[in-house]
PyMOL CGO cylinders between C-alpha atoms (Angstrom):
from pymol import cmd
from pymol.cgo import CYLINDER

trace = [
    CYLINDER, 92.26, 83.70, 104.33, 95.00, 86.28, 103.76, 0.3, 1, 1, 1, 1, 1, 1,
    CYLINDER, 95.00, 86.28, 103.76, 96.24, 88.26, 106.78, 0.3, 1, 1, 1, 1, 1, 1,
    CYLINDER, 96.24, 88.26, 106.78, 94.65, 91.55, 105.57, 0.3, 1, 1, 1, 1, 1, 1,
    CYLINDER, 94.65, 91.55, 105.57, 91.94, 90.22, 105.73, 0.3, 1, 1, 1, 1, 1, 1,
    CYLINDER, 91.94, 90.22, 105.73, 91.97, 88.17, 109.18, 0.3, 1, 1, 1, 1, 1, 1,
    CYLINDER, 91.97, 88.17, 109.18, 92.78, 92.11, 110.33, 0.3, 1, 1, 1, 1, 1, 1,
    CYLINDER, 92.78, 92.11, 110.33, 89.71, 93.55, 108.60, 0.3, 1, 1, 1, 1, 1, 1,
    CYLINDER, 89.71, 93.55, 108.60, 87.80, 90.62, 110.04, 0.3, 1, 1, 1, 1, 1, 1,
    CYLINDER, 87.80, 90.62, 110.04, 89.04, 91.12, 113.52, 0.3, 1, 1, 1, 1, 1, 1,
    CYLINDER, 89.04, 91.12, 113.52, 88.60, 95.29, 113.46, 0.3, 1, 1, 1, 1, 1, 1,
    CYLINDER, 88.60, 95.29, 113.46, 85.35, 95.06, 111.95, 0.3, 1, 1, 1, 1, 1, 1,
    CYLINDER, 85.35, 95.06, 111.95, 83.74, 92.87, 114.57, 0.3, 1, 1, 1, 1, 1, 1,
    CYLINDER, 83.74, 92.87, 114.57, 85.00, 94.84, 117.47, 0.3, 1, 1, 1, 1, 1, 1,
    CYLINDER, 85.00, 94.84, 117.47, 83.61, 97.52, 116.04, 0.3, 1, 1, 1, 1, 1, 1,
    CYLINDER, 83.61, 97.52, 116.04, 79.89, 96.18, 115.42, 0.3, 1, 1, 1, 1, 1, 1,
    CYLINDER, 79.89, 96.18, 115.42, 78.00, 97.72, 117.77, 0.3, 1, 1, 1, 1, 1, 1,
    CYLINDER, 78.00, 97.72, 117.77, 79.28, 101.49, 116.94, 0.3, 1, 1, 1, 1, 1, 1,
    CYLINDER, 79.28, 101.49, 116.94, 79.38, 100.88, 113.13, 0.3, 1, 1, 1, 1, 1, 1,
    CYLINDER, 79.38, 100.88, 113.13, 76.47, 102.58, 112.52, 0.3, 1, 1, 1, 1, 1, 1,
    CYLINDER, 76.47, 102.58, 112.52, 77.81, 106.09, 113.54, 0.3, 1, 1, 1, 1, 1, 1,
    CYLINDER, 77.81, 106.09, 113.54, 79.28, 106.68, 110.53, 0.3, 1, 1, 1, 1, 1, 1,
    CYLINDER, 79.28, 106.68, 110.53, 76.54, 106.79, 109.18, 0.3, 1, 1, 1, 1, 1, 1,
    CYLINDER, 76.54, 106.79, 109.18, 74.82, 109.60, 111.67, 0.3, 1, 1, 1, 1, 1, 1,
    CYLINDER, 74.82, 109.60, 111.67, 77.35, 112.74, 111.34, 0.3, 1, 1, 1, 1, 1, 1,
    CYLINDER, 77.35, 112.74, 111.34, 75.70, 115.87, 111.57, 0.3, 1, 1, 1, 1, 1, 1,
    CYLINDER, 75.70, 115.87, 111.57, 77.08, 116.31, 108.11, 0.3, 1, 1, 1, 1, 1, 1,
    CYLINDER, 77.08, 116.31, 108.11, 74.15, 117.72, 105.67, 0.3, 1, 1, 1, 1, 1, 1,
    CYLINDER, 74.15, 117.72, 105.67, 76.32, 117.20, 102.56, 0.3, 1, 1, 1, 1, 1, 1,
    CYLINDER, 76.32, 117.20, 102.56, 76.83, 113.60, 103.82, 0.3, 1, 1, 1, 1, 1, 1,
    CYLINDER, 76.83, 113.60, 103.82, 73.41, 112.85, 104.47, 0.3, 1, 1, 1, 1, 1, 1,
    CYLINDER, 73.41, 112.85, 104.47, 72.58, 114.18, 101.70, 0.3, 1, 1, 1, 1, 1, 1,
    CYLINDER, 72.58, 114.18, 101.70, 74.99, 112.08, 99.44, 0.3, 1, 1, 1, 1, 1, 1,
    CYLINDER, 74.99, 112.08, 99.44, 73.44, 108.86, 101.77, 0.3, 1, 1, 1, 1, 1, 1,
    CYLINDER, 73.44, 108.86, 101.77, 70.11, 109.70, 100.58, 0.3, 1, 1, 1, 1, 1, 1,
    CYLINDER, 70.11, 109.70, 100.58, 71.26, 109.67, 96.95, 0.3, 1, 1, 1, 1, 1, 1,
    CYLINDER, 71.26, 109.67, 96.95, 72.60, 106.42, 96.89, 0.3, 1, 1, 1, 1, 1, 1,
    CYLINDER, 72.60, 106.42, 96.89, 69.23, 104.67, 99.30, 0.3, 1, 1, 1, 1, 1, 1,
    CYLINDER, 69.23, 104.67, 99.30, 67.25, 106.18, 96.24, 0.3, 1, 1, 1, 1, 1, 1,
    CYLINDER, 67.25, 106.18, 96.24, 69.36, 105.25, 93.12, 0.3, 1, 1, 1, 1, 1, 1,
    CYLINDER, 69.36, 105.25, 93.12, 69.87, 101.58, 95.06, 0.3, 1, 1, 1, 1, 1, 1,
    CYLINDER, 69.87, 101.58, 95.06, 66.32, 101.57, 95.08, 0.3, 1, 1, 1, 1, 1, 1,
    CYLINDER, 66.32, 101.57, 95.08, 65.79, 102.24, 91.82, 0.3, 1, 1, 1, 1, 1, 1,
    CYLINDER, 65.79, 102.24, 91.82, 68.51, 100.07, 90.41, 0.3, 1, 1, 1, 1, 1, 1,
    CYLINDER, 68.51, 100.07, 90.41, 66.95, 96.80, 92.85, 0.3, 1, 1, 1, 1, 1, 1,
    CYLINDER, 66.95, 96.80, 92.85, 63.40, 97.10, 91.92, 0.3, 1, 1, 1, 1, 1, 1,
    CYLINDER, 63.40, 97.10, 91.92, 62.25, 93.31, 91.59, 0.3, 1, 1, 1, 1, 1, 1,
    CYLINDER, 62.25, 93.31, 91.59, 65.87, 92.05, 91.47, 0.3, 1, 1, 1, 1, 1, 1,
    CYLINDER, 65.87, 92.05, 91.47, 67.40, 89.06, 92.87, 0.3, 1, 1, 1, 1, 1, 1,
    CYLINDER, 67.40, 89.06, 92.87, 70.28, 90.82, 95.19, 0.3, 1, 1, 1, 1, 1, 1,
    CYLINDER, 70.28, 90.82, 95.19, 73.48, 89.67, 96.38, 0.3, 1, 1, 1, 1, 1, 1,
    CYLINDER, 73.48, 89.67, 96.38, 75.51, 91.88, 98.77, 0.3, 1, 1, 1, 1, 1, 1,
    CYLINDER, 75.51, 91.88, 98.77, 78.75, 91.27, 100.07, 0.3, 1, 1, 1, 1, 1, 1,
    CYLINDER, 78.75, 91.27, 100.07, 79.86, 92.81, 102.86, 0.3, 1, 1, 1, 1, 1, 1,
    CYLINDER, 79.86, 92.81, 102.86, 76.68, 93.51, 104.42, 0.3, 1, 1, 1, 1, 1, 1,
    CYLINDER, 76.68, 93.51, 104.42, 77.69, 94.46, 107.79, 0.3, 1, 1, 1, 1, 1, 1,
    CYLINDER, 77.69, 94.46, 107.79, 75.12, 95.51, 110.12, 0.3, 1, 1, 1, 1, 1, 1,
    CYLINDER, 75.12, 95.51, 110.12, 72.64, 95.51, 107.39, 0.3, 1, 1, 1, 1, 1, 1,
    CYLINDER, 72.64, 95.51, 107.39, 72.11, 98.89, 106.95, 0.3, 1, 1, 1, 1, 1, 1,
    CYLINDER, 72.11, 98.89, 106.95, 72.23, 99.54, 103.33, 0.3, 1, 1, 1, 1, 1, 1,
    CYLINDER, 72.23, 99.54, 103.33, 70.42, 95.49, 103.25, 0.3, 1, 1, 1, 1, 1, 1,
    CYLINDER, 70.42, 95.49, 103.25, 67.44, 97.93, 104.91, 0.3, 1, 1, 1, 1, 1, 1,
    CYLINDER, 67.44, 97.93, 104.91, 67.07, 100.27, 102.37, 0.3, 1, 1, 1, 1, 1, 1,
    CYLINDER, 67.07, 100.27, 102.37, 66.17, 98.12, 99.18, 0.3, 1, 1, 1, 1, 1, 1,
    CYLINDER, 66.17, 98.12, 99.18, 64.59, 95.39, 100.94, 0.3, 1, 1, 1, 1, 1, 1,
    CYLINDER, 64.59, 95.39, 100.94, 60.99, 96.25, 100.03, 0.3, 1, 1, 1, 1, 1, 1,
    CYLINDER, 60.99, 96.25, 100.03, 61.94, 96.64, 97.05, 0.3, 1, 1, 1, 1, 1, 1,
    CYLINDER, 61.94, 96.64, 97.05, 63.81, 93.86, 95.78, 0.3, 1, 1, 1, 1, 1, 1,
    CYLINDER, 63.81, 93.86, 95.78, 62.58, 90.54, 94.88, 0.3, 1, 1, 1, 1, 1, 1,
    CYLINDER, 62.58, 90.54, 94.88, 64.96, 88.48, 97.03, 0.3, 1, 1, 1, 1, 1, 1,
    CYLINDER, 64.96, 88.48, 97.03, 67.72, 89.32, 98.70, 0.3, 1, 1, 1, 1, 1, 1,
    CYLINDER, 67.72, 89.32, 98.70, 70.94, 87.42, 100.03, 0.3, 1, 1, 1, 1, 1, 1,
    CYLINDER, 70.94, 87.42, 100.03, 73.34, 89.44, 102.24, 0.3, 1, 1, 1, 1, 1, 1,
    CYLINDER, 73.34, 89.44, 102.24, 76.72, 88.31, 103.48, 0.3, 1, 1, 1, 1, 1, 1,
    CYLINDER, 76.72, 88.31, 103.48, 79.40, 89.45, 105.75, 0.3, 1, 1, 1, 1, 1, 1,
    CYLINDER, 79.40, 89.45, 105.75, 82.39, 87.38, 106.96, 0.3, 1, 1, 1, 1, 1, 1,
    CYLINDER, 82.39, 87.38, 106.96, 81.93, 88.87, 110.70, 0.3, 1, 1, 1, 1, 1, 1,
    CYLINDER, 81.93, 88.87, 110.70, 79.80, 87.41, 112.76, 0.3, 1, 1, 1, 1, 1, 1,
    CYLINDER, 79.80, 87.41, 112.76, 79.39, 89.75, 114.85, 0.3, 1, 1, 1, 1, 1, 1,
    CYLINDER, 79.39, 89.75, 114.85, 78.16, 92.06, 112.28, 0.3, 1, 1, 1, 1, 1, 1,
    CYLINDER, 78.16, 92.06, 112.28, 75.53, 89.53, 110.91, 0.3, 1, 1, 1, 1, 1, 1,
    CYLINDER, 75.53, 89.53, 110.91, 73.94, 89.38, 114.37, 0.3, 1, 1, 1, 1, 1, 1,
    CYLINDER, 73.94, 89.38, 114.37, 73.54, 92.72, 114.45, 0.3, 1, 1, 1, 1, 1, 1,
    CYLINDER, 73.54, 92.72, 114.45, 71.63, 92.61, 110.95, 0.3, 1, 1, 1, 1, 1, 1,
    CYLINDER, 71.63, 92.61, 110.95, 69.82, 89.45, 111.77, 0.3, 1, 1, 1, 1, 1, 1,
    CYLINDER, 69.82, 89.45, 111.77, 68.62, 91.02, 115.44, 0.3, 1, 1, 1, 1, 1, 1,
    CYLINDER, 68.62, 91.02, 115.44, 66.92, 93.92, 113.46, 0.3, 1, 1, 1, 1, 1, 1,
    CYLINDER, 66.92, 93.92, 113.46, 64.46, 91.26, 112.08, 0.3, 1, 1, 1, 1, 1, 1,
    CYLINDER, 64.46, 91.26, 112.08, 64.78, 92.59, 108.69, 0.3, 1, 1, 1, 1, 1, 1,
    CYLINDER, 64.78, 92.59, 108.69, 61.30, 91.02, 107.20, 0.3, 1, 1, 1, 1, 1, 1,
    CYLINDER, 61.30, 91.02, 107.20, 61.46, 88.44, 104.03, 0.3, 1, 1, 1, 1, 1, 1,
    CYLINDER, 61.46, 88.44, 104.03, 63.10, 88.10, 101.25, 0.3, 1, 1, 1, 1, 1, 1,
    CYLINDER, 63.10, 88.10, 101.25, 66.50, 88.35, 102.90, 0.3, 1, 1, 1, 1, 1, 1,
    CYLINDER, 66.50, 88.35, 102.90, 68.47, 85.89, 103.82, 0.3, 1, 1, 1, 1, 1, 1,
    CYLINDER, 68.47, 85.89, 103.82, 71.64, 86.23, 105.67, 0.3, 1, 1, 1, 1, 1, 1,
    CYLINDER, 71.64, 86.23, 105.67, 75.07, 84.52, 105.07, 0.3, 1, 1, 1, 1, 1, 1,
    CYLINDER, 75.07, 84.52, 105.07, 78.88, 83.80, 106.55, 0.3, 1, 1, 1, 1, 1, 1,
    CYLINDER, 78.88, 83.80, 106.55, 80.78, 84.39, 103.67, 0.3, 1, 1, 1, 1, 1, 1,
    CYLINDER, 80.78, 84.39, 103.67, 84.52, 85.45, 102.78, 0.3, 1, 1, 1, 1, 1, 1,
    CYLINDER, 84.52, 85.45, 102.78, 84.13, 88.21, 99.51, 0.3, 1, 1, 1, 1, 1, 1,
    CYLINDER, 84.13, 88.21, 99.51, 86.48, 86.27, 97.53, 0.3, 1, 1, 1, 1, 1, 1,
    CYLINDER, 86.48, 86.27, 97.53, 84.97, 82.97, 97.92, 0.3, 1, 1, 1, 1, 1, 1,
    CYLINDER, 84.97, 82.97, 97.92, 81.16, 82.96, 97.25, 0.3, 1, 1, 1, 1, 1, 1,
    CYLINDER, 81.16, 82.96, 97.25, 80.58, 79.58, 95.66, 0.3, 1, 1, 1, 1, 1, 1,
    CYLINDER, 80.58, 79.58, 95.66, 78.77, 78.92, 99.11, 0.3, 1, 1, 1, 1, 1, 1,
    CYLINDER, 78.77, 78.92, 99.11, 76.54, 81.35, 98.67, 0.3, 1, 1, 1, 1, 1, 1,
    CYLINDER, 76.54, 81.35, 98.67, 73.50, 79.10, 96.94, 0.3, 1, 1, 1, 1, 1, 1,
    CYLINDER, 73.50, 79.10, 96.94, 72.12, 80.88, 93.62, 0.3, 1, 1, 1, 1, 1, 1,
    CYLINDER, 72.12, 80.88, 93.62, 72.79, 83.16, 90.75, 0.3, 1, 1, 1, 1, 1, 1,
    CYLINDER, 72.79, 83.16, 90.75, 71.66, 87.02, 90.98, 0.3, 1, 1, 1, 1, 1, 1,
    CYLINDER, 71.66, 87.02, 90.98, 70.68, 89.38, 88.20, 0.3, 1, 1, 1, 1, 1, 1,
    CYLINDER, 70.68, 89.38, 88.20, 72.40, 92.20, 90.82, 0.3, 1, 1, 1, 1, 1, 1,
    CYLINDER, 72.40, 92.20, 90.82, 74.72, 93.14, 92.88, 0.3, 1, 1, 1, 1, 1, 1,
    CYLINDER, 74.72, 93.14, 92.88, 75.36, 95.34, 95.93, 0.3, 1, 1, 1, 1, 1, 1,
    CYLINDER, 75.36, 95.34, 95.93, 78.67, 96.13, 97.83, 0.3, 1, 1, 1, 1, 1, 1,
    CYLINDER, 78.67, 96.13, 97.83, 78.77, 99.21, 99.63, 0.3, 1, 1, 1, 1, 1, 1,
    CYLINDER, 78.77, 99.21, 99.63, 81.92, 100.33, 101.26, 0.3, 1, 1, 1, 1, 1, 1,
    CYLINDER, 81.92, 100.33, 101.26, 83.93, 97.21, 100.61, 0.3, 1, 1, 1, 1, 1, 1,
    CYLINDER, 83.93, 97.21, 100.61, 85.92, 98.34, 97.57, 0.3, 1, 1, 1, 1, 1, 1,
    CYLINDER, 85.92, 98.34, 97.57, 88.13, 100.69, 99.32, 0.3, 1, 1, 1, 1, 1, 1,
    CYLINDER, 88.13, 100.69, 99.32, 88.96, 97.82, 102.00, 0.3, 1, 1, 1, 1, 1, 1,
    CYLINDER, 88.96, 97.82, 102.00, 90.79, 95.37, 99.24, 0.3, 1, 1, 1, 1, 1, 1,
    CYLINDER, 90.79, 95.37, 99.24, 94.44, 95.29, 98.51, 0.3, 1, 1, 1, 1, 1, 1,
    CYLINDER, 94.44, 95.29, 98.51, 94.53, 96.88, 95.13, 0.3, 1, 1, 1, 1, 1, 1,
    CYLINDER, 94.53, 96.88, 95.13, 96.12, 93.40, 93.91, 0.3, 1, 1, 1, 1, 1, 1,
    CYLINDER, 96.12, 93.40, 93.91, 92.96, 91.72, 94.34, 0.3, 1, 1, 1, 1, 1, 1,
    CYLINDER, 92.96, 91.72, 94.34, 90.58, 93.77, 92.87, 0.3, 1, 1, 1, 1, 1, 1,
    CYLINDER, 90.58, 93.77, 92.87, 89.93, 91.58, 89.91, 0.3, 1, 1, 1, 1, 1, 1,
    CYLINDER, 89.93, 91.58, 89.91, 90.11, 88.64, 92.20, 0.3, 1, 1, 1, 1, 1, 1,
    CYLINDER, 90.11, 88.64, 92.20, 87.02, 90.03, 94.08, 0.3, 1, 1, 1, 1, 1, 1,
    CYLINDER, 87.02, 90.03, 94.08, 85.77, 91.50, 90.73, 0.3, 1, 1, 1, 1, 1, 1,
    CYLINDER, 85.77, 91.50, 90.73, 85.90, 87.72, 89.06, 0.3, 1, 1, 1, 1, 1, 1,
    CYLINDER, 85.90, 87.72, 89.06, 84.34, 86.15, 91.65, 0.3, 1, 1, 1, 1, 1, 1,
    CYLINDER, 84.34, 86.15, 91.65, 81.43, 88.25, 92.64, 0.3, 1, 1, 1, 1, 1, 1,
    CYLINDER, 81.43, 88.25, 92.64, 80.47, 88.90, 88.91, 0.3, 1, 1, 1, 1, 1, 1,
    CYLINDER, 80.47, 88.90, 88.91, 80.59, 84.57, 88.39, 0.3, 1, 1, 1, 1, 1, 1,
    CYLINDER, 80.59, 84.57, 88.39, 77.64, 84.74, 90.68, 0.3, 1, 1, 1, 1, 1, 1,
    CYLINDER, 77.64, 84.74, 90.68, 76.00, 87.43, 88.60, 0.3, 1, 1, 1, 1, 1, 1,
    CYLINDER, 76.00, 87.43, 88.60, 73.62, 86.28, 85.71, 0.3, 1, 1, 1, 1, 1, 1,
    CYLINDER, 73.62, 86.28, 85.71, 74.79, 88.00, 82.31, 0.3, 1, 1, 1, 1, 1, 1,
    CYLINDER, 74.79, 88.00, 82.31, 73.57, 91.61, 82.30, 0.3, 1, 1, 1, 1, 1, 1,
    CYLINDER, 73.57, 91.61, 82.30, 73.33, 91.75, 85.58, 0.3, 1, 1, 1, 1, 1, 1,
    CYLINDER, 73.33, 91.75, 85.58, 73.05, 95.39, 87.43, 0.3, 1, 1, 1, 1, 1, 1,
    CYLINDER, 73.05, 95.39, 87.43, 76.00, 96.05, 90.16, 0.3, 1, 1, 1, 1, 1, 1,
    CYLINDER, 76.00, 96.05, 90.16, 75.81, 98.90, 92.49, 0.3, 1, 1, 1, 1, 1, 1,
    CYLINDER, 75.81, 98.90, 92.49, 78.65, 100.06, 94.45, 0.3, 1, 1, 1, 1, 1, 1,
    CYLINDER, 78.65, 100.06, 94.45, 79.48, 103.26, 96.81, 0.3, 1, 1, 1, 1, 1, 1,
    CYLINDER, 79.48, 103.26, 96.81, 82.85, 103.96, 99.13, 0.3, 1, 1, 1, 1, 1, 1,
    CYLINDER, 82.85, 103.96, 99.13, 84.13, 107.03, 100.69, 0.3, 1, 1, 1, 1, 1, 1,
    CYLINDER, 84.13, 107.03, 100.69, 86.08, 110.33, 99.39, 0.3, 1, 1, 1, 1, 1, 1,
    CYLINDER, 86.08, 110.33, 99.39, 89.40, 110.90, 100.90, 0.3, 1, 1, 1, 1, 1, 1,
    CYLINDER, 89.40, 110.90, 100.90, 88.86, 113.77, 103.18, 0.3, 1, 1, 1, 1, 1, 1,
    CYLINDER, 88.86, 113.77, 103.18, 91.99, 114.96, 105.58, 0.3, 1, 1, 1, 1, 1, 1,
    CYLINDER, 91.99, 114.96, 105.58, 90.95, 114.37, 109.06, 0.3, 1, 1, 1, 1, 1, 1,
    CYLINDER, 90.95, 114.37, 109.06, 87.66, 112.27, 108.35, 0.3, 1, 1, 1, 1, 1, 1,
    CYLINDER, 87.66, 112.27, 108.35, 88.05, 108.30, 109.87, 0.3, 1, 1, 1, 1, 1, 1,
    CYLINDER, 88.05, 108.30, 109.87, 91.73, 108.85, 111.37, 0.3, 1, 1, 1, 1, 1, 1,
    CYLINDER, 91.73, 108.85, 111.37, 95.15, 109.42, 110.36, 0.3, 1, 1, 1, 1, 1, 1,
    CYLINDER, 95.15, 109.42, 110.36, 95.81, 108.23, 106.51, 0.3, 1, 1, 1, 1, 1, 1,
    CYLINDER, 95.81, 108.23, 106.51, 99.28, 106.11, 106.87, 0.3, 1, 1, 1, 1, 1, 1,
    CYLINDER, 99.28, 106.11, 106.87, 101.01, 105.22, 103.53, 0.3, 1, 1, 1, 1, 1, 1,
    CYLINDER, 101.01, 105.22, 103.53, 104.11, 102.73, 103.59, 0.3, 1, 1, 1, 1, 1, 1,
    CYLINDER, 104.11, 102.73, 103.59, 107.40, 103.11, 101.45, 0.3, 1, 1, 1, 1, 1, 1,
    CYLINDER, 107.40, 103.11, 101.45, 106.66, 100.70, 98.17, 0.3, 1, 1, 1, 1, 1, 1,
    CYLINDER, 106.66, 100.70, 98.17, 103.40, 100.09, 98.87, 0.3, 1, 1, 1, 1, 1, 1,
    CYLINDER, 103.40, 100.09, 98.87, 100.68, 101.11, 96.95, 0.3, 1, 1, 1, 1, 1, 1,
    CYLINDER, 100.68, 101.11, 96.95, 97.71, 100.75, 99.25, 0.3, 1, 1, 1, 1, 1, 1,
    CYLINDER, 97.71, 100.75, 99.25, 96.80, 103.09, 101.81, 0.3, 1, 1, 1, 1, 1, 1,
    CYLINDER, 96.80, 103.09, 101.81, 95.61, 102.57, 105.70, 0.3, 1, 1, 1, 1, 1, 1,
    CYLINDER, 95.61, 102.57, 105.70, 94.01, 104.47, 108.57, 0.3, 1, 1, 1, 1, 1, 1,
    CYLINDER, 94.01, 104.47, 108.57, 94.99, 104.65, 112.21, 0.3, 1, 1, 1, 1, 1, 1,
    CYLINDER, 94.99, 104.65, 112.21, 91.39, 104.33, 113.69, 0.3, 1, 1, 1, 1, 1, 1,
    CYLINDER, 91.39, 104.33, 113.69, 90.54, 104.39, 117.48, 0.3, 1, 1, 1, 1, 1, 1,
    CYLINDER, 90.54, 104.39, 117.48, 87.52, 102.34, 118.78, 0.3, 1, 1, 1, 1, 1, 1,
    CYLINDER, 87.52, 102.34, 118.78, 85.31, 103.40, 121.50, 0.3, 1, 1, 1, 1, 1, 1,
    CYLINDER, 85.31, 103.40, 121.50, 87.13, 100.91, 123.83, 0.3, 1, 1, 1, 1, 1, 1,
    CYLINDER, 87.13, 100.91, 123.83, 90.62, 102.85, 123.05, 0.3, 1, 1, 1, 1, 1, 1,
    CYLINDER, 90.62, 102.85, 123.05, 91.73, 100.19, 121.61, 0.3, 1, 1, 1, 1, 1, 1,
    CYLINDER, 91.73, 100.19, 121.61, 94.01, 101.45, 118.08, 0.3, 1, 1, 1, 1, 1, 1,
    CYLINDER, 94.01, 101.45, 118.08, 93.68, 99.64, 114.49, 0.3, 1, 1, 1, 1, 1, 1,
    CYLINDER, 93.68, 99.64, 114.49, 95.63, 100.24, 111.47, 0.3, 1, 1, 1, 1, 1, 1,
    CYLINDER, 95.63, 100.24, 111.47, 93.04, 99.26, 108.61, 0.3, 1, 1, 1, 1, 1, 1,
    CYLINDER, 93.04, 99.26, 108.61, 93.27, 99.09, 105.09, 0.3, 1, 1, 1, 1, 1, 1,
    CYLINDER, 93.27, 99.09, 105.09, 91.78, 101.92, 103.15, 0.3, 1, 1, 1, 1, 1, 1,
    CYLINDER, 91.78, 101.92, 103.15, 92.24, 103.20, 99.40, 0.3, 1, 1, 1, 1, 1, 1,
    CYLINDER, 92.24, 103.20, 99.40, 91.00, 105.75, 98.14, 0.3, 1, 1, 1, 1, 1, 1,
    CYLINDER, 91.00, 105.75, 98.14, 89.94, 106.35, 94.27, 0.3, 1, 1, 1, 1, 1, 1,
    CYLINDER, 89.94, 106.35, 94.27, 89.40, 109.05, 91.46, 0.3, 1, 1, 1, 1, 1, 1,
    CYLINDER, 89.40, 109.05, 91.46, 86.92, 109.38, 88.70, 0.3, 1, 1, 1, 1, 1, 1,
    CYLINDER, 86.92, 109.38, 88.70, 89.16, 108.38, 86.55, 0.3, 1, 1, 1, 1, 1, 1,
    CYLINDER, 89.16, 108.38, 86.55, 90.52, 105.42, 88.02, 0.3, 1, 1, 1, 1, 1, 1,
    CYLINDER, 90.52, 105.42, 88.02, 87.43, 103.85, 88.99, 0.3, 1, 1, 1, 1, 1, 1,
    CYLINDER, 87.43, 103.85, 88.99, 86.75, 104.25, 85.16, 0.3, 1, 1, 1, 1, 1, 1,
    CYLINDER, 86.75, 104.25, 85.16, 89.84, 102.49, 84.04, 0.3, 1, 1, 1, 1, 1, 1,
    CYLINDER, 89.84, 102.49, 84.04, 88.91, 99.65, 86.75, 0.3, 1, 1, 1, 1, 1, 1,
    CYLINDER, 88.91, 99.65, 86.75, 85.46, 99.27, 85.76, 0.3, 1, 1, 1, 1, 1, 1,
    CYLINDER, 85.46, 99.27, 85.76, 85.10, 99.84, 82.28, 0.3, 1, 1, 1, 1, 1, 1,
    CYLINDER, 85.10, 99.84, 82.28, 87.23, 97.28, 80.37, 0.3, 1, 1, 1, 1, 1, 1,
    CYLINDER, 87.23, 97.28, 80.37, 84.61, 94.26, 82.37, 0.3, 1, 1, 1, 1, 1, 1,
    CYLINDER, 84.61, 94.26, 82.37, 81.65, 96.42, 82.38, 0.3, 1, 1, 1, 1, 1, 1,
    CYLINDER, 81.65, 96.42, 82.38, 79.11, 97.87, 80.32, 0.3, 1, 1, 1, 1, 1, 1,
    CYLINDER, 79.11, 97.87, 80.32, 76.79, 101.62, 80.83, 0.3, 1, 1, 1, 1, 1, 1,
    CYLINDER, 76.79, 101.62, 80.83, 78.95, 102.29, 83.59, 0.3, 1, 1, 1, 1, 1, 1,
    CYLINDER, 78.95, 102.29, 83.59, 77.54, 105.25, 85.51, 0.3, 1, 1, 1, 1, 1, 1,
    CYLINDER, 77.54, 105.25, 85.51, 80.37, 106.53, 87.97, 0.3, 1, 1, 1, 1, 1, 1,
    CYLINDER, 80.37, 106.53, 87.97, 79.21, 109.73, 90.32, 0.3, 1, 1, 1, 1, 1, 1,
    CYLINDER, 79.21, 109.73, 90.32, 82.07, 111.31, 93.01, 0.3, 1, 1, 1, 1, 1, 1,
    CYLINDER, 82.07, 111.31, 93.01, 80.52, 113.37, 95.46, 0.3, 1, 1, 1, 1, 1, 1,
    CYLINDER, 80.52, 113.37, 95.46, 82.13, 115.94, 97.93, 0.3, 1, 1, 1, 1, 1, 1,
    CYLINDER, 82.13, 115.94, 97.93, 82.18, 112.93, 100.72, 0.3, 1, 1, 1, 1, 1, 1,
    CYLINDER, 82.18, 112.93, 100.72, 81.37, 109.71, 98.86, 0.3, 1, 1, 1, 1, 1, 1,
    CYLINDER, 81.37, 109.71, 98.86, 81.36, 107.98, 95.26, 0.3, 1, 1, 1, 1, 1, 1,
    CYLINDER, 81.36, 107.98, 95.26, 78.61, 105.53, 93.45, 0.3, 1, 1, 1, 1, 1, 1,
    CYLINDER, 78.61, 105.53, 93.45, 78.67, 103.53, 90.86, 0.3, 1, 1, 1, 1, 1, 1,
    CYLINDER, 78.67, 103.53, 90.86, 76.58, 101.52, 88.54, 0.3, 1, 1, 1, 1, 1, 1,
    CYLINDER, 76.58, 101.52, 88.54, 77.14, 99.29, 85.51, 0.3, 1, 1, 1, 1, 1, 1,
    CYLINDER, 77.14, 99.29, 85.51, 75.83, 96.21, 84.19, 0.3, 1, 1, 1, 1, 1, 1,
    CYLINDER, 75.83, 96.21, 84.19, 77.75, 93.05, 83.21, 0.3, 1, 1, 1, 1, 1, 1,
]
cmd.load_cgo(trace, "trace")
């Protein structure tokens, strides 16, 4: 496991039990862009076989699961898992331990795929490490669903950038005052299309005033 991601690991399962407050800013354009993604997610899943990575607390899991056919979620926190698992999320999920770029443990192949605001955590060097391996679990023409944040000055703490380094952070403060720099990028229409569209095919890419979506098949 790289450092970068023993960080993320670390930050993200302090931060468990006041994750979902992002979610609950008195924000209408925000909610509204939330809403936007629950129903094209829900549209995109009916009667699939899901995998999602980086599940977290399970709140996006929550929104397709009466609609999907199965679903597996995974998260490499712990912490974050029993927070998903302790809402008692009713059949067909199935929760998992797993690292993003290794998912061979995960048992099964998916005809879709779900990983909501996990793109903008990778180091921009291991995008098509994450890419390769989630889509091997994929069947062929699989549907993929993603969504991450806008940059917005002064939203989620102070944007750092480093000399010779191309990704980006945030200085973020937890309720318990304690101070993490986390890995963050950001990305433009256009470069999710140059990411996505050489290994993809209908990609759909939508950037909002607060967050982005995509979809594509494989």
């Amino acid at each position: 496991m790289s450092s970068a991601t023993n960080t993320l690991e670390r930050y993200y399962s302090r931060r468990a039990q006041e994750y979902e407050q992002i979610y609950l800013r008195d924000d209408p354009i925000r909610q509204g862009e939330q809403t936007a993604i629950a129903a094209e997610m829900r549209k995109i899943f009916q009667n699939r076989r899901v995998l999602e990575t980086a599940c977290g607390t399970g709140f996006w899991t929550e929104k397709i699961v009466d609609v999907a056919e199965h679903l597996v979620a995974t998260d490499l926190s712990q912490e974050m898992l029993a927070i998903a698992r302790s809402k008692k999320i009713l059949n067909p999920v199935e929760f998992h331990q797993a690292d993003a770029y290794q998912l061979g443990s995960v048992p099964g192949i998916f005809d879709a795929g779900l990983a909501n605001f996990w793109f903008s955590h990778m180091p921009k060097v291991r995008i098509a490490e994450f890419l390769d391996e989630f889509h091997k679990k994929l069947s062929k023409g699989a549907v993929v669903f993603m969504a991450d944040n806008v940059y917005i000055p002064g939203i989620g703490g102070e944007l750092v950038t480093r000399p010779g380094i191309e990704d980006t952070f945030k200085l973020r403060e937890l309720s318990d005052g304690s101070k993490h720099e986390v890995l963050k990028n950001y990305y433009s229409a256009d470069q999710l299309q140059n990411i996505f569209a050489p290994r993809t095919r209908d990609l759909k890419i939508h950037v909002g005033q607060c967050l982005w979506w995509i979809s594509y098949a494989l």
